[in-house]
C-alpha positions as CSV (number, residue, x, y, z in Angstrom):
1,X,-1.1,-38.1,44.0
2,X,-0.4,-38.9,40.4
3,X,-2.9,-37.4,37.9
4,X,-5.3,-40.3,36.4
5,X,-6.2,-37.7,33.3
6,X,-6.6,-39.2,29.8
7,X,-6.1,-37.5,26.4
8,X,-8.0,-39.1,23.4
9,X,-8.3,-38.6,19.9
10,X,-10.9,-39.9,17.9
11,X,-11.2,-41.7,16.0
12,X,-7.6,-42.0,15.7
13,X,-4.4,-40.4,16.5
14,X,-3.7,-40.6,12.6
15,X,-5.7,-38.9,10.3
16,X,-5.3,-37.2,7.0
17,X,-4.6,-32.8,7.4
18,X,-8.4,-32.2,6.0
19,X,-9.9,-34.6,8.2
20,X,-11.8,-33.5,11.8
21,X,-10.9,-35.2,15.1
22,X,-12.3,-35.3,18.5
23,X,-10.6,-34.2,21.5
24,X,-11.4,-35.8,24.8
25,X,-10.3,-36.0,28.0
26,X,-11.4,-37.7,31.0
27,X,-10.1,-38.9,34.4
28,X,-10.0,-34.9,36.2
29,X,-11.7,-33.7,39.1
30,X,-15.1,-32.7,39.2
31,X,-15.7,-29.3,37.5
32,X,-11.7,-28.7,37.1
33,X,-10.7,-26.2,35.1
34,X,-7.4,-26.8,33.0
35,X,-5.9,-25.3,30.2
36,X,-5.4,-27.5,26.7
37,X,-2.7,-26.5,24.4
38,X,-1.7,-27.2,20.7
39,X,1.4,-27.5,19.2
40,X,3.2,-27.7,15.8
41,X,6.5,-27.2,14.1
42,X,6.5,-26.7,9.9
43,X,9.1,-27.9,8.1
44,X,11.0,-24.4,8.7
45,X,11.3,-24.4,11.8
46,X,8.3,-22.3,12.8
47,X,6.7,-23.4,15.7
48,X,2.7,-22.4,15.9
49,X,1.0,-23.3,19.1
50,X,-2.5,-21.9,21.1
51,X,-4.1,-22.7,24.2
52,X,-7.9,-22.8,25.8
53,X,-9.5,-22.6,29.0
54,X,-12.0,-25.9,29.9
55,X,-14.0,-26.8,32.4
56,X,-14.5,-30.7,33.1
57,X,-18.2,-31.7,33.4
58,X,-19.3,-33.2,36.9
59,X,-17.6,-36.5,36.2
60,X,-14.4,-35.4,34.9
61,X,-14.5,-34.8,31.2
62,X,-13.8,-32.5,28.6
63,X,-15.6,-33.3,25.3
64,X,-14.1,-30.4,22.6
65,X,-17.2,-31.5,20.6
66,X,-19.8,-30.2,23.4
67,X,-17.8,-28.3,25.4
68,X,-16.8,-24.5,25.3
69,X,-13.6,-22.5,25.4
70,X,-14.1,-20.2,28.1
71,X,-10.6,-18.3,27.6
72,X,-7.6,-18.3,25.6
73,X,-7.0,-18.9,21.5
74,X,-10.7,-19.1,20.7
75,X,-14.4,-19.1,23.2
76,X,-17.3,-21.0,22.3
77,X,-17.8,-24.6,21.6
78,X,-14.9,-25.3,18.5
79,X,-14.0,-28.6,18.4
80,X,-11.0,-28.1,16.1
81,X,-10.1,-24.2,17.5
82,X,-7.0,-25.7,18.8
83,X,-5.7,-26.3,15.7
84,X,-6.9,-23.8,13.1
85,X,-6.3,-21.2,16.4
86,X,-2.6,-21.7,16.4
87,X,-0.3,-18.7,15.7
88,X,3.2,-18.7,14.6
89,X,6.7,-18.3,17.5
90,X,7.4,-14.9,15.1
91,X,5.3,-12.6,12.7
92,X,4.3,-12.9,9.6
93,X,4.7,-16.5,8.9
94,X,2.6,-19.2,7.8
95,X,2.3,-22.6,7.8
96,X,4.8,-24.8,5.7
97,X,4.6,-28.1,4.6
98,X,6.6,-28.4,1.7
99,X,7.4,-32.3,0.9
100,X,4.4,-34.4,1.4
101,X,6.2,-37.6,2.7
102,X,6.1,-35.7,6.0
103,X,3.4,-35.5,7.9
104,X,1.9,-32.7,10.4
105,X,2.6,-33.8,13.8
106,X,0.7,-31.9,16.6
107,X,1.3,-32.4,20.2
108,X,-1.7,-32.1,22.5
109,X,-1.8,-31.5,26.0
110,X,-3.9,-30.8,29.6
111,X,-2.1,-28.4,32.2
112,X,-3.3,-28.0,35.5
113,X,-4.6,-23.7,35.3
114,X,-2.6,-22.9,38.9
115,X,0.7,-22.7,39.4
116,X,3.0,-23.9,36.6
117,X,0.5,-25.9,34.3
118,X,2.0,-29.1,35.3
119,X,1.2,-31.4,32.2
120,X,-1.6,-33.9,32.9
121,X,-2.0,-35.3,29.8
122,X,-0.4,-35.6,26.1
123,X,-1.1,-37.2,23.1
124,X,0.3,-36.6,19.3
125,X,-2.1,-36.4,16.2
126,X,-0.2,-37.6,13.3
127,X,-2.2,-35.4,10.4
128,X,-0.7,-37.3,7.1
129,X,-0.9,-35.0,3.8
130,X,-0.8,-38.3,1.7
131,X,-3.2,-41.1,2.2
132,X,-2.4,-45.0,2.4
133,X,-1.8,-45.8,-1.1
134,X,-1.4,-42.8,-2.7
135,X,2.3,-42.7,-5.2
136,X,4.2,-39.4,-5.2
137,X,6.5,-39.4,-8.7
138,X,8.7,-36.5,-8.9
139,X,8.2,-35.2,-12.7
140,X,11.1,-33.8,-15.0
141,X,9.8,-34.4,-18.2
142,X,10.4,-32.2,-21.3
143,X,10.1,-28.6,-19.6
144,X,7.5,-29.8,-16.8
145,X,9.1,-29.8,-13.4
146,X,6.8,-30.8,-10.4
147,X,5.3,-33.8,-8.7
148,X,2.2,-36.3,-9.5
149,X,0.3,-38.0,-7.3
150,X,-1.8,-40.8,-8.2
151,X,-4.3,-42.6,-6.1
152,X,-4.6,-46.1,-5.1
153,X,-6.6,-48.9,-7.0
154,X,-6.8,-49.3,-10.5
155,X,-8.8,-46.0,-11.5
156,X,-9.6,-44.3,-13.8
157,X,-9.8,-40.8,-11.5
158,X,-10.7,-37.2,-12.7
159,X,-7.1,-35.7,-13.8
160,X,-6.0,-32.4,-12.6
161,X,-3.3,-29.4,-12.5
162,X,-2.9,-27.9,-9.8
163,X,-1.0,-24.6,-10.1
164,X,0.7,-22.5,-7.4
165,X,2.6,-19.4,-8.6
166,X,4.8,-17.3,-6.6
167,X,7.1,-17.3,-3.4
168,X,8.7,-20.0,-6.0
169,X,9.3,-24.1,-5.8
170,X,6.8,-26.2,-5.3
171,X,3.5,-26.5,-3.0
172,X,2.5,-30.3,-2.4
173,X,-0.4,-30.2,-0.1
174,X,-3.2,-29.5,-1.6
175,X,-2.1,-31.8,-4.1
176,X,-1.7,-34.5,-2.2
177,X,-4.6,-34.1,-0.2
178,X,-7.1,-33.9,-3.7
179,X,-5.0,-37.5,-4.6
180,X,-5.9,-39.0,-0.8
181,X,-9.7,-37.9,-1.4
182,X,-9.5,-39.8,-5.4
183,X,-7.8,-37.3,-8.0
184,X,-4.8,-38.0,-10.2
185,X,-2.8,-35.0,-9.6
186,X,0.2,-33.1,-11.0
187,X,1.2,-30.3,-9.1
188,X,3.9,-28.1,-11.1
189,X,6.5,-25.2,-10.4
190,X,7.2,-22.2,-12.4
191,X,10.2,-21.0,-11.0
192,X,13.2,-21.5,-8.2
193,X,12.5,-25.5,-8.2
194,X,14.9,-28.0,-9.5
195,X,16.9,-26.5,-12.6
196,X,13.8,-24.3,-13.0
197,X,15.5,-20.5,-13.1
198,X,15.6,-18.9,-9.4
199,X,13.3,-15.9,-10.6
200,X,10.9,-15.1,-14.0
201,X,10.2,-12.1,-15.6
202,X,7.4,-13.6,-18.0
203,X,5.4,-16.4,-18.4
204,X,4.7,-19.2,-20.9
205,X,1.5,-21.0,-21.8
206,X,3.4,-23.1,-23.6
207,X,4.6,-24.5,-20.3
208,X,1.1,-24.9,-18.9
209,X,-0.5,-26.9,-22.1
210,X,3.1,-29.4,-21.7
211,X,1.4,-30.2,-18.0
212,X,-1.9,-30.6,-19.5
213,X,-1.1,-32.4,-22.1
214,X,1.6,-34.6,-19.3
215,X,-1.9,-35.1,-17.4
216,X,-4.1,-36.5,-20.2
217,X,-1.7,-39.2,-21.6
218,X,-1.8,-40.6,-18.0
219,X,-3.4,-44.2,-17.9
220,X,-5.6,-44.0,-14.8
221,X,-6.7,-40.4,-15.8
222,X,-10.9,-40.5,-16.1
223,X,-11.2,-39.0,-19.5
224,X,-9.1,-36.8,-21.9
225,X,-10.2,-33.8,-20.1
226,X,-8.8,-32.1,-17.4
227,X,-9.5,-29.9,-14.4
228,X,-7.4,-26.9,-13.2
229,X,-7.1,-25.5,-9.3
230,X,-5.2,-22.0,-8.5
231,X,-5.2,-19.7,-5.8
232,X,-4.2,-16.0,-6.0
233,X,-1.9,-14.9,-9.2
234,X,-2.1,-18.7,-10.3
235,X,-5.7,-18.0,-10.8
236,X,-5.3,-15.6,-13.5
237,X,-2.7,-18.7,-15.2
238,X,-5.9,-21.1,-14.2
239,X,-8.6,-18.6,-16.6
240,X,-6.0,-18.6,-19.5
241,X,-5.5,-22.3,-19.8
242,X,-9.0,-22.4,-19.7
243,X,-9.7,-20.2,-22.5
244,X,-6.5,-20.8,-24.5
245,X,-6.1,-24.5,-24.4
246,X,-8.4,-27.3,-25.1
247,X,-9.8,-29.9,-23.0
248,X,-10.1,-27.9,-20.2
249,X,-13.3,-28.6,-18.9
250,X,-13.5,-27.8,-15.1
251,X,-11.5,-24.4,-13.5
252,X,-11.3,-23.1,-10.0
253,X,-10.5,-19.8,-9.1
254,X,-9.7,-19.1,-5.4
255,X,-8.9,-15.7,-4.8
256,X,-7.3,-14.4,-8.4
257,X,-8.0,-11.9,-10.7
258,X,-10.1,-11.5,-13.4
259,X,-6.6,-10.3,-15.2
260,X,-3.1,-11.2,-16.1
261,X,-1.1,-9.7,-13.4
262,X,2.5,-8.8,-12.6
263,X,3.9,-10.3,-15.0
264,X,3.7,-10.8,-19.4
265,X,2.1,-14.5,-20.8
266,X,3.4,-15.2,-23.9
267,X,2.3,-18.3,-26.1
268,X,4.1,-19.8,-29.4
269,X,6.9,-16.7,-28.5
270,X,4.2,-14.2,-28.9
271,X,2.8,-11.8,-25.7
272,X,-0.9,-12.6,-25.9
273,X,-1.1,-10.6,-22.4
274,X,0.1,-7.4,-21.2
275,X,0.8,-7.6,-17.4
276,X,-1.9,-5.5,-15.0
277,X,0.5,-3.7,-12.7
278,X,0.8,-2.7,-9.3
279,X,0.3,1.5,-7.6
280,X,2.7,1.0,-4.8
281,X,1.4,4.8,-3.4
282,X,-1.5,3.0,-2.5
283,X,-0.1,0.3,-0.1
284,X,-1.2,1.0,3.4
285,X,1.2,0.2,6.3
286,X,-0.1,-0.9,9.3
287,X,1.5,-1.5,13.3
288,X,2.7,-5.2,12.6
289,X,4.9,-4.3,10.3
290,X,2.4,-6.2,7.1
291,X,1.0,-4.1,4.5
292,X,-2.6,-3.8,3.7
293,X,-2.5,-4.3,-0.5
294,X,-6.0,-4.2,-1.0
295,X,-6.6,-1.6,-3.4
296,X,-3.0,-1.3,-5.1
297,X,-3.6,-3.5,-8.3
298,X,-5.0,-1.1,-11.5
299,X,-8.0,-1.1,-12.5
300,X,-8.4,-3.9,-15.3
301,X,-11.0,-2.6,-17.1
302,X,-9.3,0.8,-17.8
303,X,-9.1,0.9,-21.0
304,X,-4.9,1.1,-21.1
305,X,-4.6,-2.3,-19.2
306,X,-7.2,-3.5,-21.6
307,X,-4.8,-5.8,-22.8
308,X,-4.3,-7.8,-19.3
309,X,-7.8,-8.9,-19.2
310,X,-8.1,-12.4,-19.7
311,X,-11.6,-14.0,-22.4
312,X,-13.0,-16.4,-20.5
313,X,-16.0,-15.9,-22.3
314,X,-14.2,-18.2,-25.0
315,X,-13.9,-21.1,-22.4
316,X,-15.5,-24.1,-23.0
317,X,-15.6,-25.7,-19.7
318,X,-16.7,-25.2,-16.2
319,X,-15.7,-22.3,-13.4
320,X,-16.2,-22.0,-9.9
321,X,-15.3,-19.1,-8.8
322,X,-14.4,-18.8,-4.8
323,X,-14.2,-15.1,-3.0
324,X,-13.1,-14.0,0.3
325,X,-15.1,-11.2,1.4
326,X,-12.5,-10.0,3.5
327,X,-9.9,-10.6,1.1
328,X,-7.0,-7.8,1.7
329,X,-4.0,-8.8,-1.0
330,X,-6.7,-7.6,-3.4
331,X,-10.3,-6.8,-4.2
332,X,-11.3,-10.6,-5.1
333,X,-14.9,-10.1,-4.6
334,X,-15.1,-7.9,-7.1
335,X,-13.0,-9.3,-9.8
336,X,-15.7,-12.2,-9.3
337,X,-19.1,-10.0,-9.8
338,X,-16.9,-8.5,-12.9
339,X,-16.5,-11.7,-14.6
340,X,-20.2,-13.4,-13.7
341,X,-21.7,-10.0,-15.3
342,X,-19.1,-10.9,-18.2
343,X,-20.3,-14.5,-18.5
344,X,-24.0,-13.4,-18.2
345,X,-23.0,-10.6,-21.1
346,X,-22.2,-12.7,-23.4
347,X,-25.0,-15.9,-22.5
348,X,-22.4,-18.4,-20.7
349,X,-23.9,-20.4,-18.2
350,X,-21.2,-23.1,-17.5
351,X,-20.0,-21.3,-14.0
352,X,-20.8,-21.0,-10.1
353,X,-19.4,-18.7,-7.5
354,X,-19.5,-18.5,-3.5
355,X,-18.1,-16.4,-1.6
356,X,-17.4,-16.3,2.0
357,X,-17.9,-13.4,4.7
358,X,-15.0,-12.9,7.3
359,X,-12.3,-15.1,5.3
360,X,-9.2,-13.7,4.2
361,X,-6.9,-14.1,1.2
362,X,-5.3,-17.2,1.7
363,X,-8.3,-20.2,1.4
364,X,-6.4,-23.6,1.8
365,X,-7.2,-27.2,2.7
366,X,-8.9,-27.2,6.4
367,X,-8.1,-27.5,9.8
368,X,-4.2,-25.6,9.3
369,X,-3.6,-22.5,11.6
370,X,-5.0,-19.3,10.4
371,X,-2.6,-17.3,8.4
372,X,-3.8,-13.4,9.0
373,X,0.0,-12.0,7.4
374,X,3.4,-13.6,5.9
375,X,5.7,-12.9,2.9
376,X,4.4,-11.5,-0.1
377,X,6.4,-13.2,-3.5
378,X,6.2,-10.0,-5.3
379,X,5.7,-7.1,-2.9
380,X,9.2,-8.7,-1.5
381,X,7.2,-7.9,2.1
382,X,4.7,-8.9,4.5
383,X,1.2,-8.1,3.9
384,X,-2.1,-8.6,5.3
385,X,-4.1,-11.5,4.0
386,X,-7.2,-10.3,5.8
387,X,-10.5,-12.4,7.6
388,X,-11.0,-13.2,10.7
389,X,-9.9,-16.4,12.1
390,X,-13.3,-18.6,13.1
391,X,-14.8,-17.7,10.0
392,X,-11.9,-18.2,7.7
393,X,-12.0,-21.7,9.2
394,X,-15.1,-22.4,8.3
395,X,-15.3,-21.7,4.9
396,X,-11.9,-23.5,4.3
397,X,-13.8,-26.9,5.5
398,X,-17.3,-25.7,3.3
399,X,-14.8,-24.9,0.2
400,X,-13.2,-28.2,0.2
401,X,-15.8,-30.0,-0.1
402,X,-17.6,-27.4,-2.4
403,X,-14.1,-28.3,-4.7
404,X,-13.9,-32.1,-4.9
405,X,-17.8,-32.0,-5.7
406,X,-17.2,-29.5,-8.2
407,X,-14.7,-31.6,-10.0
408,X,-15.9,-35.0,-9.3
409,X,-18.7,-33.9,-11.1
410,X,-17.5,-32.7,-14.2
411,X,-15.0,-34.8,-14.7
412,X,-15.3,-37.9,-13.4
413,X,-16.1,-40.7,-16.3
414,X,-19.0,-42.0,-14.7
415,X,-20.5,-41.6,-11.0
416,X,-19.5,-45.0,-9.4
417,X,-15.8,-43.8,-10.2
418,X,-13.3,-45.6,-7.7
419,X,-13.1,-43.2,-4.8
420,X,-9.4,-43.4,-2.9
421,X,-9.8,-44.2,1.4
422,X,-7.1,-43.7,3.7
């Protein structure tokens, strides 16, 4: 007899990548348990997939929202553990989306438990990394290489740089994603993108204030300030343009350093930073083959890397600071408590920090699959990015928001600002 089984997502099969859906399915027997799988192929080729164990209520439905895992990628009730669950075809690899024109597509499906898991049910969730309306320009002006996105309507919309460092090119989604939910953004690349060079051995600021300066001259930007958002080394680029370069007035920090690392910033041809450097003898291999990098970077306050250490205390705008307690490329946490005691030392007030228990390294927009190890840019190796899955999930969803409040409300020109809707 042919299955009746049914496979919803609500409220739609298209959604944006940071936006929640609900899983249902209907039409099985009475209490029958099946298995419902996940999966997804990034624009290299990786395909990431997981699977959990259901049991239909007495009329023949599964409801993600109520119901719980019993087996498999995740237990408990999760109602998006199917997709933040999924893990990579190969080690070491995490998700990539590298052009947003092309959206996420992940396949759903119910498999009978016995035998082979004949398929019951499918359906395809179309997760979009740019919104209905939202313009994606290529930018190759003056030295500035990268890509802005602009929201729909007529604006004006808080204006920010959005800075991704190594493993070279360029890194669109969380770009786009911050233009879908109302930002004007320009997202830019410092190396191995376009006619950019295919490796660096320094860095500019120079280069950083041309993309500021890009962002305030554009028309729908809110005001002539700007905001800034790294992750990793870009957040040590992030707290220089914020206390080097005016009209900075709102900074987040995911997951940096409270110095200039790896590698020298110079400004107007002049090093104004040293860079804070790595002690390979303290990299710890482990039995997947990924490093564990935790405790390798020197100590920044020592007084011979002195010179690495970045002022923030000269800032004139906002930070918030976000930590991963389980952070294992480096000791995130407590570059954080160094700078707040830093701030507090010298009677700024103008940041906040959170930090999040059981998340690892690599904080990004919700609801992708959990990255626990892939390439390191400068290691030239895998490493461990540390957390643990469910709870690295979660605190990607409460930072999001946590981010686009944060900026919305420091530099947005007035509260009623037009907000973008997919």
């Amino acid at each position: 007899m042919a299955s009746q089984a049914r496979l919803r997502l609500l409220p739609s099969a298209r959604c944006l990548f940071d936006e929640p859906i609900q899983v249902k399915v209907a039409g099985l027997r009475s209490r029958q348990v099946v298995s419902l799988r996940a999966s997804s192929t990034d624009d290299k080729g990786t395909v990431f997939s997981s699977a959990a164990t259901y049991r239909a209520n007495g009329n023949g439905e599964i409801d993600l929202k109520r119901d719980p895992s019993l087996s498999g990628s995740y237990v408990g009730v999760e109602p998006m553990g199917l997709l933040w669950s999924m893990t990579p075809d190969s080690l070491h690899k995490r998700l990539q989306k590298i052009n947003a024109l092309n959206p996420s597509m992940v396949k759903f499906s119910v498999h009978e438990e016995a035998g082979e898991g004949r398929i019951l049910a499918e359906a395809t969730n179309e997760r979009i990394l740019m919104g209905d309306g939202v313009i994606r320009v290529p930018v190759k002006e003056g030295n500035i290489r990268g890509v802005l996105f602009t929201p729909p309507g007529r604006g004006p919309f808080p204006a920010v740089l959005d800075l991704y460092t190594f493993g070279g090119g360029l890194s669109e989604k969380r770009a786009s994603l911050l233009a879908s939910r109302g930002f004007l953004v320009l997202t830019v690349a410092l190396y191995g993108h376009d006619d950019l060079p295919k490796n660096i051995k320094e860095i500019h600021l120079d280069y950083l204030e041309e993309a500021v300066e890009f962002l305030k001259k554009q028309t729908k930007g809110s005001s002539k300030k700007v905001g800034v958002i790294s992750l990793s080394k870009s957040g040590d680029l992030a707290l220089s343009v914020a206390s080097y370069l005016p009209d900075v007035e709102a900074t987040v920090w995911i997951n940096g350093c409270s110095a200039n690392v790896a590698l020298p910033l110079y400004y107007k041809k002049r090093q104004i930073h040293s860079a804070l450097m790595f002690d390979l003898k303290k990299v710890i291999p482990t039995e997947s083959g990924a490093f564990n990098t935790k405790y390798v970077l020197n100590n920044p306050l020592a007084e011979e890397n002195k010179g690495s250490l970045i002022p923030i205390e000269r800032a004139k705008g906002h930070f918030l600071f976000v930590a991963s307690e389980d952070d294992l490329n480096w000791d995130s946490k407590a570059y954080v408590d160094e700078m707040v005691e830093r701030l507090k030392r010298h009677g700024k007030e103008k940041f906040e920090s959170v930090s999040y228990p059981g998340a690892g390294h690599y904080l990004e927009p919700p609801y992708g699959p959990y990255c626990p190890s892939s390439f390191h840019g400068v290691l030239g190796r895998p490493v461990l990015w540390g957390g643990e899955p469910k709870s690295h999930a979660a605190a990607e969803v409460h930072m999001w928001k946590k981010i686009q409040d944060f900026l919305r409300n420091h530099l947005s020109s007035d509260a009623a600002q037009n907000r973008a809707k997919l």
